[in-house]
C-alpha positions in Angstrom: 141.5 -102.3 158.3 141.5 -104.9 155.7 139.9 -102.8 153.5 142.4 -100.2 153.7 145.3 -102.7 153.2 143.8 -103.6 150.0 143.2 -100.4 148.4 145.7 -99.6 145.5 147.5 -96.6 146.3 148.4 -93.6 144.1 151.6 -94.0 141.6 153.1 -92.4 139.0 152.7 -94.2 135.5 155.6 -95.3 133.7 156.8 -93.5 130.7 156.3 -96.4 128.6 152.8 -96.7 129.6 152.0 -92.7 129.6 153.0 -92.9 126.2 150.5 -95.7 125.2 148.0 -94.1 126.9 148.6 -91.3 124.7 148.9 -93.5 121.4 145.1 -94.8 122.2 143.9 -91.1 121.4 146.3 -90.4 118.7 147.2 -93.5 117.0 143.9 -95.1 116.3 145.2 -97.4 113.3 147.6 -96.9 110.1 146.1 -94.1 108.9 146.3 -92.5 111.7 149.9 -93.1 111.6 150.0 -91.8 107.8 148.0 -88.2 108.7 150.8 -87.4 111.7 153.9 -88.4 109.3 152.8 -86.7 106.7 152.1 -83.1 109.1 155.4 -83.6 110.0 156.6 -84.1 106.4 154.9 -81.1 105.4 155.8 -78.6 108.1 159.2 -80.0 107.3 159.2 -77.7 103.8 158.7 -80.8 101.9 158.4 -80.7 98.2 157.7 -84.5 97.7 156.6 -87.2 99.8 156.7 -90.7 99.5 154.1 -93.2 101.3 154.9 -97.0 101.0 152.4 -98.8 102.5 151.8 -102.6 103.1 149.2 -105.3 104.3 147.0 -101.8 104.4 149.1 -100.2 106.6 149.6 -102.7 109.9 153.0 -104.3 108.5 154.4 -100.9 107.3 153.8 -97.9 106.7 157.0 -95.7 105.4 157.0 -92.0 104.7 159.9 -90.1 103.1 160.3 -86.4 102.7 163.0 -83.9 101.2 162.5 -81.6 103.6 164.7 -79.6 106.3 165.5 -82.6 108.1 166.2 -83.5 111.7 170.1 -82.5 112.6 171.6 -85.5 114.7 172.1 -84.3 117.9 168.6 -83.7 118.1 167.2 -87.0 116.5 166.8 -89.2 120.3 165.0 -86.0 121.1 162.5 -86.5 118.5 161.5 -89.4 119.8 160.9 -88.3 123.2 157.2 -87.2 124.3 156.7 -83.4 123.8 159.4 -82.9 122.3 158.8 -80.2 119.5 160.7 -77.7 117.8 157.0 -75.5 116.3 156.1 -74.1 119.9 158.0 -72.4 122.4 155.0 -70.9 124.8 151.7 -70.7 126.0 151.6 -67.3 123.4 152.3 -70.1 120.5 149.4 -72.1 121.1 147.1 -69.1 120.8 148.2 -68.7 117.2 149.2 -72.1 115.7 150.6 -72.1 112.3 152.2 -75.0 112.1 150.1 -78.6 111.6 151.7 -80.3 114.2 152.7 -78.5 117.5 152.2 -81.0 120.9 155.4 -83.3 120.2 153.5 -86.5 121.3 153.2 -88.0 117.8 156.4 -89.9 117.0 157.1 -90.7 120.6 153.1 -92.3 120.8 153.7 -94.0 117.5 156.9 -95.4 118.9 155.6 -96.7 121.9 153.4 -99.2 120.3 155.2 -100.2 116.7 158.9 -100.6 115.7 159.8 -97.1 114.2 163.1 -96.1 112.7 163.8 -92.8 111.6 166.5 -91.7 109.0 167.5 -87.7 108.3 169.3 -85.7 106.9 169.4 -82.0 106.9 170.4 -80.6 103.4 173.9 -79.3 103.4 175.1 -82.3 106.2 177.2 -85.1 104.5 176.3 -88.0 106.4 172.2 -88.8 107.6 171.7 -90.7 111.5 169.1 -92.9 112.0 167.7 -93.5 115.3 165.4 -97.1 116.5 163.0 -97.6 118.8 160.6 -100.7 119.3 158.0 -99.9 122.2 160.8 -99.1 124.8 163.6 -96.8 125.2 165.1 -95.3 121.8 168.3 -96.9 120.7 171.7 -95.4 119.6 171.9 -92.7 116.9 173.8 -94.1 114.2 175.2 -92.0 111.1 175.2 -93.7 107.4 174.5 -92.4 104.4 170.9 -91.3 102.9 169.3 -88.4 100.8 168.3 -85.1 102.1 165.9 -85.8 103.5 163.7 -87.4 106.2 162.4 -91.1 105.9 159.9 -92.9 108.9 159.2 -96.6 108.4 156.8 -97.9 111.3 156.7 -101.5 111.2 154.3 -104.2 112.8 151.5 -101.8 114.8 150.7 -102.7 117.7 152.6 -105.5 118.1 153.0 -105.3 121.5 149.1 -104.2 122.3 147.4 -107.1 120.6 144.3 -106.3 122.2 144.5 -103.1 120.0 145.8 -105.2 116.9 143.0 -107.2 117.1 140.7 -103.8 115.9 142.0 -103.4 113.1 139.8 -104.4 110.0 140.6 -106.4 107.2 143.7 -105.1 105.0 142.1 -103.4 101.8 139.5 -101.9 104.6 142.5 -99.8 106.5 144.6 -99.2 103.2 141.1 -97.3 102.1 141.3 -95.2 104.6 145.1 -94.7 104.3 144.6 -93.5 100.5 141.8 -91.6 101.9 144.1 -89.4 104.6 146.8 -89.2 101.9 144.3 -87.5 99.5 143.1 -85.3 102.0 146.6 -84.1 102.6 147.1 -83.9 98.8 144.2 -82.1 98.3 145.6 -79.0 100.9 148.9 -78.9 100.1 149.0 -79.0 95.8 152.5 -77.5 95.6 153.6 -80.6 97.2 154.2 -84.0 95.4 152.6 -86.9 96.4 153.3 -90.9 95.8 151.2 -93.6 97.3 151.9 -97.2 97.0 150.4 -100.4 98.5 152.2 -103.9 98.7 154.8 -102.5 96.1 152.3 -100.9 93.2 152.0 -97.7 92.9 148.2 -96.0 93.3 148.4 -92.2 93.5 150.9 -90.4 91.5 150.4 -86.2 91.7 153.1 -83.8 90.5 154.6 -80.7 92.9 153.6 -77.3 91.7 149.9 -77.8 90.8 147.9 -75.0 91.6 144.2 -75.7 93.7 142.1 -76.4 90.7 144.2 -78.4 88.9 145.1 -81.3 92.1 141.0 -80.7 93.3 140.5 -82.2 89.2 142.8 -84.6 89.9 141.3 -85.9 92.9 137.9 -85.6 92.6 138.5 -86.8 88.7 139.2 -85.7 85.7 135.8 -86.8 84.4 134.7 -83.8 86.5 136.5 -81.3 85.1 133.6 -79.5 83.3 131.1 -80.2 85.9 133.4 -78.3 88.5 133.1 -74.7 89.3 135.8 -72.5 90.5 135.7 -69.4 93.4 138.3 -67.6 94.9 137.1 -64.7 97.1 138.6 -62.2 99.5 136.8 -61.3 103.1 138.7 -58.2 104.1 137.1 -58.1 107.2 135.3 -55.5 109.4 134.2 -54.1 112.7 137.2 -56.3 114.1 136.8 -59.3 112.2 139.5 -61.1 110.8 140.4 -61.0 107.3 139.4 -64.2 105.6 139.7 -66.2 101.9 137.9 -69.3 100.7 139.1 -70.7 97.7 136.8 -73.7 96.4 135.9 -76.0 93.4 132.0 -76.7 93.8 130.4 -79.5 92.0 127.5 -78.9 89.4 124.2 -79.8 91.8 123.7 -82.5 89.2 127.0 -84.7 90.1 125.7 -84.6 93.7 126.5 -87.5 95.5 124.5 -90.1 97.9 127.7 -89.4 100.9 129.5 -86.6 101.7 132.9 -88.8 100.9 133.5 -86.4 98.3 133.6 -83.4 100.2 136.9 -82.0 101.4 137.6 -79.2 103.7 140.1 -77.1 105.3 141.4 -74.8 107.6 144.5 -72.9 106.7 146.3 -75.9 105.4 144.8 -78.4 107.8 142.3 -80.8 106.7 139.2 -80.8 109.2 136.0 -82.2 109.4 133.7 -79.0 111.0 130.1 -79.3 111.5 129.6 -75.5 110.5 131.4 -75.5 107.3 129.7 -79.2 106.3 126.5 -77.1 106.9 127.4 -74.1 105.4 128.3 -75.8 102.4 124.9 -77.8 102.4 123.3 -74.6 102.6 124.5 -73.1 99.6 123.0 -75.8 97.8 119.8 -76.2 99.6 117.1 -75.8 96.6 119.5 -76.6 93.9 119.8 -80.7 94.4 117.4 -83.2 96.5 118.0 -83.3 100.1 119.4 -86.5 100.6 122.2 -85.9 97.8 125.6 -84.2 98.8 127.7 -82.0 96.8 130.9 -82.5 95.7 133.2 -80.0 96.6 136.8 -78.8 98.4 136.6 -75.9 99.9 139.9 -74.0 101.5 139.2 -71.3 104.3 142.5 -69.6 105.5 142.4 -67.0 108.0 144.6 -65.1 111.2 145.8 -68.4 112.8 144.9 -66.4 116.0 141.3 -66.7 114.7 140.5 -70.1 115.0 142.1 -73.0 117.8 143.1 -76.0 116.5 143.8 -77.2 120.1 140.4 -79.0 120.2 140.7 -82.8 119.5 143.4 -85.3 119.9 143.8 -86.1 116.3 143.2 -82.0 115.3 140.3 -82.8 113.2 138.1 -80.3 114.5 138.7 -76.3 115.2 136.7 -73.9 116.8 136.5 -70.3 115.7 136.8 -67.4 117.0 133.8 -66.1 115.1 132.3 -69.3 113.9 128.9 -67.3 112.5 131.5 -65.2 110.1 133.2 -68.2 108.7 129.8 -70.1 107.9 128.5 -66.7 106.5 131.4 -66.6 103.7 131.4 -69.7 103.2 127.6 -69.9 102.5 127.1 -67.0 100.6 130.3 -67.0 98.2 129.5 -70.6 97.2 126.0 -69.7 97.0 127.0 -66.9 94.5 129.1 -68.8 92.8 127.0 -71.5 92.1 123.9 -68.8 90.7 125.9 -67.2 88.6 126.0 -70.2 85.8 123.7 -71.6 84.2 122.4 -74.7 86.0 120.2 -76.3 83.3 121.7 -80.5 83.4 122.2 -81.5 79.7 120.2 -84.4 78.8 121.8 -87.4 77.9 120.6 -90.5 75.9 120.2 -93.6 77.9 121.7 -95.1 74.3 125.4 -93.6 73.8 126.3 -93.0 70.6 129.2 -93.8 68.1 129.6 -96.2 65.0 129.0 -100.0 66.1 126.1 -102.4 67.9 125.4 -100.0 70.0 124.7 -96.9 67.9 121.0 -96.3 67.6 119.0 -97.2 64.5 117.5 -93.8 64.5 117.2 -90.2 66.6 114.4 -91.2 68.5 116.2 -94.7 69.4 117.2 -94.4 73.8 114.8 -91.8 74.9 111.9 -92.8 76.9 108.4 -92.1 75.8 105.6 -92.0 78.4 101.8 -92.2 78.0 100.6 -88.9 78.8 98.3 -88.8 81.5 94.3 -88.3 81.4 93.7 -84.6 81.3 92.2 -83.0 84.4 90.4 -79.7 84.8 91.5 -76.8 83.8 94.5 -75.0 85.9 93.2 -71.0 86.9 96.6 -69.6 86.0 95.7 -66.0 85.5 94.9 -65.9 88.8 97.9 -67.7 90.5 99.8 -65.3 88.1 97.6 -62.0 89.3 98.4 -63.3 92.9 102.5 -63.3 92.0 102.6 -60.2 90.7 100.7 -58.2 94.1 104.0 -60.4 95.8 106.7 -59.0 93.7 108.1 -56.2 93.8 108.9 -55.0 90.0 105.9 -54.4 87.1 104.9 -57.5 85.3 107.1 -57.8 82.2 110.3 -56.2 83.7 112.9 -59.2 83.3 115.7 -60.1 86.4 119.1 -60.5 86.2 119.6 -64.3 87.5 117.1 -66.5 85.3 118.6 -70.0 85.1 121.9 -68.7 86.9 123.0 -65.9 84.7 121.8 -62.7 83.2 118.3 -62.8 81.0 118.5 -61.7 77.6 116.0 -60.0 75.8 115.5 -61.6 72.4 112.4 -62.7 70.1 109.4 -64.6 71.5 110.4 -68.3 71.6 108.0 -70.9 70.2 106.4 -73.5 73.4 104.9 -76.9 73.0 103.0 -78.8 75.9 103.4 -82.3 76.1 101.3 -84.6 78.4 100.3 -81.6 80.2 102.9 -81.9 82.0 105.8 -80.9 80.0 107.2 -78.1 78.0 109.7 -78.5 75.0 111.2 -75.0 73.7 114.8 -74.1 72.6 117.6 -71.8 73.5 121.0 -70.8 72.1 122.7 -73.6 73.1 119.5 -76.8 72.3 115.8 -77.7 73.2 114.6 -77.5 76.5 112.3 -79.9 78.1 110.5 -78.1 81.4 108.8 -80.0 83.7 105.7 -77.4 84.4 104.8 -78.2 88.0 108.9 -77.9 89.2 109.3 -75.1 87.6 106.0 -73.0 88.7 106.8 -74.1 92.3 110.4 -72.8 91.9 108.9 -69.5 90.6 106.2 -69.8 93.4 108.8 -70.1 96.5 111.4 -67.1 95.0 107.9 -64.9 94.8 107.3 -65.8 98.3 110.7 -66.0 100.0 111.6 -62.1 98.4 108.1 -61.1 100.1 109.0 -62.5 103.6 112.1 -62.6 104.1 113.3 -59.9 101.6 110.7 -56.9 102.5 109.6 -58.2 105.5 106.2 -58.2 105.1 103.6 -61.2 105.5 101.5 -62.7 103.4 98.0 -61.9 102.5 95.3 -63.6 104.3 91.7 -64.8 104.3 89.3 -64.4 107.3 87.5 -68.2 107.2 83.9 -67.7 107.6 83.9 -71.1 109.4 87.0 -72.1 111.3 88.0 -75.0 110.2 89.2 -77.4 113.2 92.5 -79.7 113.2 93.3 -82.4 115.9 95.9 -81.2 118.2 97.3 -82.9 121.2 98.9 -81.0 124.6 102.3 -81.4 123.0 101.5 -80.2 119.7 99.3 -77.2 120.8 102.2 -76.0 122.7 104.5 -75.7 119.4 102.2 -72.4 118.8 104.4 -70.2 120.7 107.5 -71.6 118.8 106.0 -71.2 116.1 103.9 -67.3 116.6 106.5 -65.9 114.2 106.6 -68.3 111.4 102.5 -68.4 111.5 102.7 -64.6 111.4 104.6 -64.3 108.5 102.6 -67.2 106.6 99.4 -65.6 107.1 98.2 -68.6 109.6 96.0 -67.9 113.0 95.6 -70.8 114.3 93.9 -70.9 118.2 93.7 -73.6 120.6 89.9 -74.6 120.6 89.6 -77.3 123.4 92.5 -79.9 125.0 93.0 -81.7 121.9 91.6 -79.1 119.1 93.3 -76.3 117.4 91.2 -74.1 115.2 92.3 -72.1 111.8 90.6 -68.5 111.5 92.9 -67.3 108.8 94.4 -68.8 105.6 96.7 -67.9 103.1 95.1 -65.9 100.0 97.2 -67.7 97.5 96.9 -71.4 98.8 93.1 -70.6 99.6 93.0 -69.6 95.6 94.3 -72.4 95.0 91.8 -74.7 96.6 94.8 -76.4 98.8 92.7 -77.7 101.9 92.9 -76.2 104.9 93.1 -79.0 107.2 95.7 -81.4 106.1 98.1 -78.2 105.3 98.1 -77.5 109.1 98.4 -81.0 109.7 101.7 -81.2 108.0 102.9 -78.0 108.9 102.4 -80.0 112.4 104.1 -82.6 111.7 107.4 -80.9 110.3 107.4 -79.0 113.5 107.0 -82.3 115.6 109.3 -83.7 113.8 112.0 -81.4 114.0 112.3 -80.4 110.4 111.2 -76.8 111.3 113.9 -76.7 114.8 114.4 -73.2 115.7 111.7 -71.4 113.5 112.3 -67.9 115.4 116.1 -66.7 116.5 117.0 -64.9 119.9 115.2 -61.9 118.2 112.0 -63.4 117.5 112.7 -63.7 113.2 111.7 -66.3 111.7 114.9 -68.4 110.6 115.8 -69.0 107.0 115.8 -72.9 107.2 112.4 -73.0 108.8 110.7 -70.7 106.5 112.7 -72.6 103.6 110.7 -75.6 104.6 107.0 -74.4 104.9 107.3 -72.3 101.7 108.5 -75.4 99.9 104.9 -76.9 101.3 103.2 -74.3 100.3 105.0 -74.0 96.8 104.6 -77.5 95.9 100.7 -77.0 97.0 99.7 -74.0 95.1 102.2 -74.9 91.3 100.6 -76.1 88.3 100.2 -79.7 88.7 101.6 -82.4 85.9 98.0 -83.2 84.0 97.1 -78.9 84.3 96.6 -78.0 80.7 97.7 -74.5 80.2 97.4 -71.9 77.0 99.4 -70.5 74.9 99.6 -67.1 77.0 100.0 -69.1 79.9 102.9 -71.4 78.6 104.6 -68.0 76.9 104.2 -66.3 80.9 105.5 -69.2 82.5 108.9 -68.8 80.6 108.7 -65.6 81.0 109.1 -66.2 84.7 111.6 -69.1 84.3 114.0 -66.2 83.0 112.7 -63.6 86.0 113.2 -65.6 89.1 116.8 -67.1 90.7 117.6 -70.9 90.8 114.9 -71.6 87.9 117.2 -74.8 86.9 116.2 -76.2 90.1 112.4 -76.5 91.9 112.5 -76.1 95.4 113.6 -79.5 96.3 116.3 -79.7 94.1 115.2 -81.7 91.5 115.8 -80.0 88.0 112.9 -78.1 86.3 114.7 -78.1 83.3 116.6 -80.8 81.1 118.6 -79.4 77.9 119.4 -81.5 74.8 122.5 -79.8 73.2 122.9 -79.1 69.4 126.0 -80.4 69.1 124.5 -84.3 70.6 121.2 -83.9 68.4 123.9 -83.7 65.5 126.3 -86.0 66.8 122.5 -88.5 67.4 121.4 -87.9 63.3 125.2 -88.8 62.3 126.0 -84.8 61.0 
């Protein structure tokens, strides 16, 4: 009986607290505060906003549009919790338009700082302005303000101190304000944006810029050149919705160590989706390192009825309606983009240039010189190279259209010089190019293979072993064999389980056997991606073998089989091997990312000898 006496019983909340409750999963901290002001600011018509910011955001934060404005009988409503005037039904939400819609915002924001509001709708003579201070709203007041609608939220969480106490240090949260700002700025260029902090101004971008110009003003000026533009149309089909991506996509070679300098969004709303961040990556995967990021911003707008944006709390996440079709555009356009120019990173002195102390005494002054390395035997090229050509599809000597990124050029034979035997040195139009030999064979090795797998469907060549050769293999491992029965297929790999902890290989590739790549320690590491995880999902539903895991075995296999820095190769050899470079996609890049080719321009070997 006790027992029951003491058990609480079942109340209604009050509003107050409801509408804390509700701040915890939309107000997290100033920025927070900043990203729902300025949705409302910019579903509002806005064609400026202010943000005024101080002690990063938890003294005040102040937004002021010159938008439509909020008419005075209707101001205490704005204030109250779901209150909104962008949704009238449960048909609304499956179509949202608008970046705000659940009317919690203002009232959650309300609840837990001291928030006054000041509007007035153009045409009206006199603006109200309403208070409110964690507790019911005050009166509406009239005076007299621009058109206009102005929020200043004061003190945050002054009366949840336990919340107060999370906030970090004042330049920390002010980051993160000028960080929401510019991802709003970044969506919405035909609006004006002003930031300041503690009374100095820090962003300053005009209204009316089209998407290029505010990206290059965001991402930096300095990037300008380095910063590649796509627009492109999906008109849809077989019921899919029409969709456009508009994007400015970084050179692979301004790739960064975070993705901080990535920005994305979904028809006006900046989001943070797992399949765009990936399809982007995948549009660069073979062009920069793994562990860089590219810069980009990439806009996707689509039929609002084709994605919800009802997902998260602080609508930073969507789901699609047709996720797969969304990553597919993105992917390939940006792809596309990105291999139709010319890729080759210029070389710069580590010396820069100009008239003073610091201008080299002479040309050769801020380049590095290396040592070269102890010559080793002899690479078998002509047979590597008789082994590409029963891969590809077109006669030897028949050029492609992609070469370093855009279309090959038939011209005279260009003179080649090996250095170190390891690098090449040869010119084009624009300066001298310096090759590194093994990064660029592998890149020609991996296109040769990838067209012959994935692109005709047909496996590899292989070679019976006379004598199996045996690789340790525990339970777990042996049983990554039927994951992996596809991906061995098309690799020309049989590899059998020979005991509990022994797998045996009966068949190896032609071309790595050729090569004299050993047998064992390939299998091993082919292993160990799969253990690893760095092959996950290496067949689909349909049994195919999926792009990303044959992506990473061929780049084994590529890097295996190339010319090696130290191979020394002829003159017939060198004179093929460009041949190739201008024949195969992505040759700027080896399969890794790392550049196969450097270029020193004309105009800087002129600017370097003072001409």
């Amino acid at each position: 009986m006790q027992a029951a006496a003491d058990r609480a019983s079942i109340q209604t909340l009050p509003p107050l607290l409801v509408d804390q409750i509700a701040a915890g999963e939309v107000v997290e901290r100033p920025s927070s505060v900043v990203k729902e002001l300025l949705e409302n600011a910019v579903d509002a018509g806005a064609t400026r906003i202010v943000i005024d910011a101080e002690e990063g955001g938890g003294a005040l934060v102040r937004v002021s549009d010159d938008g439509g404005g909020i008419p005075a009988d209707q101001l205490g409503l704005a204030l109250s919790p779901h209150a909104t005037s962008k949704l009238r039904d449960a048909d609304g939400l499956a179509a949202i338009a608008t970046l705000g819609f659940r009317g919690e915002a203002l009232a959650s924001i309300a609840s837990v700082a001291r928030v006054r509001v000041v509007s007035r709708p153009p045409g009206e003579e006199l603006a109200a302005a309403i208070e409110q201070a964690g507790g019911p709203p005050g009166p509406v007041a009239p005076l007299a303000a621009p058109a206009g609608t102005t929020v200043e939220v004061r003190d945050l969480f002054f009366n949840v101190p336990a919340r107060r106490r999370f906030l970090r240090a004042a330049p920390t949260e002010y980051g993160r304000i000028a960080a929401t700002v510019q991802q709003s700025a970044m969506t919405h260029p035909r609006v004006g944006f002003r930031l300041t902090h503690n009374g100095r101004v820090t962003l300053e971008l005009p209204a009316g810029q089209d998407p290029w110009e505010r990206g290059v003003a965001i991402l930096g000026r300095d990037l300008d050149d380095a910063l590649l533009r796509l627009d492109r149309d999906e008109p849809g089909w077989k019921g899919a919705s029409p969709m456009r991506v508009l994007a400015l996509l970084g050179r692979p070679e301004i790739g960064r160590a975070s993705s901080k300098f990535q920005h994305f969004s979904v028809n006006g709303r900046p989001v943070r989706d797992r399949q765009l961040v990936h399809a982007l990556k995948e549009a660069y995967r073979g062009l920069m390192p793994a562990d860089r990021q590219p810069v980009a911003a990439v806009h996707l707008t689509l039929d609002p009825a084709a994605v919800d944006v009802n997902v998260h709390p602080t609508k930073a996440e969507v789901r699609f309606r047709d996720a797969g079709a969304a990553h597919s555009l993105i992917r390939a356009a940006c792809r596309e983009r990105l291999l139709a120019e010319d890729l080759t990173p210029a070389l710069h002195p580590r010396t820069a240039g100009g008239s003073g102390p610091n201008r080299p005494r002479s040309a050769a002054q801020g380049f590095e010189l290396r040592e070269p390395s102890p010559s080793r035997a002899s690479f078998d090229y002509a047979a590597t190279r008789d082994e590409l050509d029963r891969l590809a599809d077109a006669p030897a000597g028949q050029r492609g259209a992609a070469g370093a990124g855009g279309p090959a050029v038939a011209g005279p034979p260009r003179k080649v010089v090996q250095f170190s035997d390891s690098f090449l040195v040869t010119e084009d139009a624009e300066g001298l190019l310096v090759i590194d030999q093994h990064a660029l064979h592998e890149r020609v090795m991996f296109e040769k293979l990838w067209k012959r797998i994935l692109g005709e469907g047909k496996p590899l060549e292989k070679q019976r072993l006379l004598v199996p050769v045996t690789v340790t293999a525990d339970a777990g491992r042996q049983a990554l064999l039927d994951d992996l029965a596809p991906l061995l297929e098309s690799l020309a790999l049989e590899l059998e389980p020979m005991g509990p902890r022994t797998l045996a290989v009966q068949a190896f590739p032609t071309l790595l056997k050729s090569r004299g790549v050993a047998v064992g320690p390939f299998v091993e590491g082919l292993l160990d991606a799969a253990e690893n995880g760095d092959l996950a999902g290496p067949a689909d539903a349909g049994g195919r073998v999926t792009e990303a895991a044959l992506a990473a075995v061929l780049d084994m296999m590529s890097c295996k089989a190339a010319v090696k820095a130290g191979d020394r190769l002829s003159g017939p050899e060198l004179d093929e091997l460009l041949r190739l470079r201008d024949e195969v996609e992505r040759s700027s890049s080896c399969p890794h990312g790392r550049p196969t080719t450097l270029r020193l321009t004309w105009n800087e070997l002129r600017h370097r000898f003072g001409r």
